[in-house]
C-alpha positions as CSV (number, residue, x, y, z in Angstrom):
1,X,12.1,-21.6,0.6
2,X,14.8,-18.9,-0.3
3,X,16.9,-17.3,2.1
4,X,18.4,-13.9,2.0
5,X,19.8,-11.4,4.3
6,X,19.4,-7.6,4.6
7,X,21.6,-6.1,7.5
8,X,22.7,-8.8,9.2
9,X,18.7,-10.0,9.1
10,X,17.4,-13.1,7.9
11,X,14.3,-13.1,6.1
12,X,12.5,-16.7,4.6
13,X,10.0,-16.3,1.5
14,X,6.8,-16.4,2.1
15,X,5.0,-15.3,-0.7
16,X,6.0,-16.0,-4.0
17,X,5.5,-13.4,-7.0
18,X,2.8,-15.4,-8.7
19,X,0.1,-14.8,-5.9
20,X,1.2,-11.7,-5.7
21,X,0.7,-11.2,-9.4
22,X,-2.9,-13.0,-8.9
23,X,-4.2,-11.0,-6.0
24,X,-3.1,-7.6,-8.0
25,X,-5.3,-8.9,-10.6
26,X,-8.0,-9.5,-8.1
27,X,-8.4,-6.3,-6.6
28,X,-7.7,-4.8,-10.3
29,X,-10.8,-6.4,-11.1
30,X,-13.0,-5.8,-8.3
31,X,-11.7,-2.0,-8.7
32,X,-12.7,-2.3,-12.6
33,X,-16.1,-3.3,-11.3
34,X,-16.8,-0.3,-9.1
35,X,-15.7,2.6,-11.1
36,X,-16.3,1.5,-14.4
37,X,-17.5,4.9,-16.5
38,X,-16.0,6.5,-13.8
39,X,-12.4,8.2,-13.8
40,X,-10.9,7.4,-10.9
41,X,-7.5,8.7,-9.2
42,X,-4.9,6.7,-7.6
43,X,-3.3,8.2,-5.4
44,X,0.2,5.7,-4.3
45,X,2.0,6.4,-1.2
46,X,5.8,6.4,-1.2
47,X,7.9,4.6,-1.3
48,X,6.7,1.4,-0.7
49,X,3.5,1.4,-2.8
50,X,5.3,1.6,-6.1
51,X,5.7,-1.8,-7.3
52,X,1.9,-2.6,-6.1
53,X,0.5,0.4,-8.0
54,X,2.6,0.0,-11.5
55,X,1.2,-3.4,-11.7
56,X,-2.3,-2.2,-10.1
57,X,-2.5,0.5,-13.2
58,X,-1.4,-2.1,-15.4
59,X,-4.1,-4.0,-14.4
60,X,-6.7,-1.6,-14.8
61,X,-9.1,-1.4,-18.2
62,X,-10.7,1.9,-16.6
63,X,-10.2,5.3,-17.3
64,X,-8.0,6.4,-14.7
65,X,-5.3,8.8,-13.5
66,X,-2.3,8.5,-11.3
67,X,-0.3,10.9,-8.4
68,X,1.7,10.4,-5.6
69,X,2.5,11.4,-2.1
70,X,4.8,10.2,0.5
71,X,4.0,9.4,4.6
72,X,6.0,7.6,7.0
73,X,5.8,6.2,10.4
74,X,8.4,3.8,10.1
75,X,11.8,3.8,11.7
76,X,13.8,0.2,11.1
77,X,11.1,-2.8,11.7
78,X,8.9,-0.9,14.2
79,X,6.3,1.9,13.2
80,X,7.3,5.0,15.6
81,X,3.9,6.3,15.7
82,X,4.5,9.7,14.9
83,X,2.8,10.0,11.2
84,X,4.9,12.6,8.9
85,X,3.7,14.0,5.5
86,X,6.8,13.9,3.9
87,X,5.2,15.0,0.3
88,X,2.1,16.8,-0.3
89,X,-0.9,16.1,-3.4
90,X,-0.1,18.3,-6.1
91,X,-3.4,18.5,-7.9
92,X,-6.9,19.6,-7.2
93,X,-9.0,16.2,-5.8
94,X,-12.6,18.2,-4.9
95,X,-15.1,16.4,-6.3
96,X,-12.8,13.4,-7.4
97,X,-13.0,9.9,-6.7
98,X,-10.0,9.0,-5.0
99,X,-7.9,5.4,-4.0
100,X,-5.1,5.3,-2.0
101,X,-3.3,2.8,-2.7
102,X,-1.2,1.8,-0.1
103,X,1.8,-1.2,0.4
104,X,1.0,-2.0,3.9
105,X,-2.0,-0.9,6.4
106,X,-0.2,-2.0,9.7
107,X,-1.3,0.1,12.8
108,X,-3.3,2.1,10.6
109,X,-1.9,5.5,11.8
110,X,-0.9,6.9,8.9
111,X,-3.7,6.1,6.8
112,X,-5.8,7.8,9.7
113,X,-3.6,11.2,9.0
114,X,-3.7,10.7,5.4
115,X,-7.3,10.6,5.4
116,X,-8.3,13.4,7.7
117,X,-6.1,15.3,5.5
118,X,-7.6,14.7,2.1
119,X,-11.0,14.8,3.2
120,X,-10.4,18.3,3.8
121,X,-10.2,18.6,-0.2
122,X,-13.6,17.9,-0.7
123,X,-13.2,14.3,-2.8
124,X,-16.0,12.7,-3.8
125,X,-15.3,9.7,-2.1
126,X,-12.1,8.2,-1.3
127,X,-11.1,4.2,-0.9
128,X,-7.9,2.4,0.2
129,X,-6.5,-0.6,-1.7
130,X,-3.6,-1.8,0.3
131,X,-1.7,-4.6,-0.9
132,X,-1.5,-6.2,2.9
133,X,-3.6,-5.7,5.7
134,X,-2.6,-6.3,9.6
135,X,-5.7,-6.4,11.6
136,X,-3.6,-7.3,14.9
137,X,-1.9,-4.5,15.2
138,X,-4.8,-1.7,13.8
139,X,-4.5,1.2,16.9
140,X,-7.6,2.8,14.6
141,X,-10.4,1.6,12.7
142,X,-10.1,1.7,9.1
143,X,-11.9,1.2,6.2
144,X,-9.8,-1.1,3.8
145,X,-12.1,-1.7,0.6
146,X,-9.6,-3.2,-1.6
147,X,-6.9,-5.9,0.2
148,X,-4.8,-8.2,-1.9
149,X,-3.9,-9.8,1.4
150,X,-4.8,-10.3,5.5
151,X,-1.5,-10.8,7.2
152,X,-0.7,-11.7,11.0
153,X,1.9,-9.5,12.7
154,X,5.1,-9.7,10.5
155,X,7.7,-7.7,9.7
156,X,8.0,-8.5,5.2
157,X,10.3,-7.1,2.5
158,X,9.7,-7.6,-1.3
159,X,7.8,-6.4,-3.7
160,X,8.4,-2.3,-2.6
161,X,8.7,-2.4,1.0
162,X,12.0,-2.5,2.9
163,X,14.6,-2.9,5.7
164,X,15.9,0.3,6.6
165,X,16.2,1.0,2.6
166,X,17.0,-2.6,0.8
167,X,15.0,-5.6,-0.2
168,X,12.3,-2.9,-2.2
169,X,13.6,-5.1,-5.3
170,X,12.6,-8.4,-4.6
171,X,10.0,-9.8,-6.5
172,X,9.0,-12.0,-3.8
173,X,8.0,-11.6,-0.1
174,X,10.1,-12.7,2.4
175,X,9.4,-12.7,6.2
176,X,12.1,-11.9,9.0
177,X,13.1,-15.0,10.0
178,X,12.7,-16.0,14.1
């Protein structure tokens, strides 16, 4: 096991870039399966979903298309709570099938905002693929269809998501250390 620091934090690898690389292919599949001869859009959330959605897409033999917007909640290596739309959807999604494809579902807040929000645009349906999932700390109940993986209550870096900015480059995922 690797080893690195990120502000004076230690953080131990946990999950190598391999499984990572076969659980994006996973959840490509399953997402091939349900919408194929459809045209769905994916709709990543910033910052952290990057890395998860380029190799998602690249995944994908569907017709597709791709946007972005950007929520936060965190502050550090706690969520705040407070949801913030930070970036707004650009293009028209009535009558669209949407996926949000998110890095991390952790108390579930901001997916909670983001969805009351887009619902207002009259989609015709909207799904989540997250690329981890922390039922212990969900506050709200919510619909993940697509979950590369179920995670206990961790703070990770790697792979797009960060400490306080770094560690979005690592192709692994490392936990914080105890």
């Amino acid at each position: 096991m690797q080893t690195i620091e990120i502000h004076g934090k230690k953080f131990i690898t946990s999950i190598p870039r391999t499984s990572i690389e076969n659980e994006v292919k996973r959840v490509a599949a399953e997402i091939n399966r349900d919408y194929k001869g459809k045209r769905p859009l994916l709709l990543g959330v910033l910052n952290g979903a990057f890395m998860f959605v380029a190799d998602l897409m690249r995944n994908l033999d569907i017709e597709c298309e791709i946007s972005f917007v950007k929520m936060s909640s965190y502050a550090g290596t706690t969520t705040t709570g407070a949801v913030k739309q930070l970036l707004g959807l650009n293009e028209s999604i009535e009558g669209r099938d949407v996926i949000i494809v998110e890095d991390i579902v952790d108390t579930g807040l901001t997916m909670q905002s983001m969805l009351e929000t887009l619902k207002g645009y009259n989609p015709a349906s909207i799904n989540i693929a997250s690329l981890f999932l922390k039922p212990a700390r969900l506050k709200v109940p919510i619909d993940v269809k697509y979950s590369a993986f179920t995670i206990p209550d961790r703070f990770i870096v790697g792979y797009g998501l960060d400490y306080d900015g770094l560690g979005r480059n690592l192709p692994d995922i490392y936990d914080a250390a105890e």
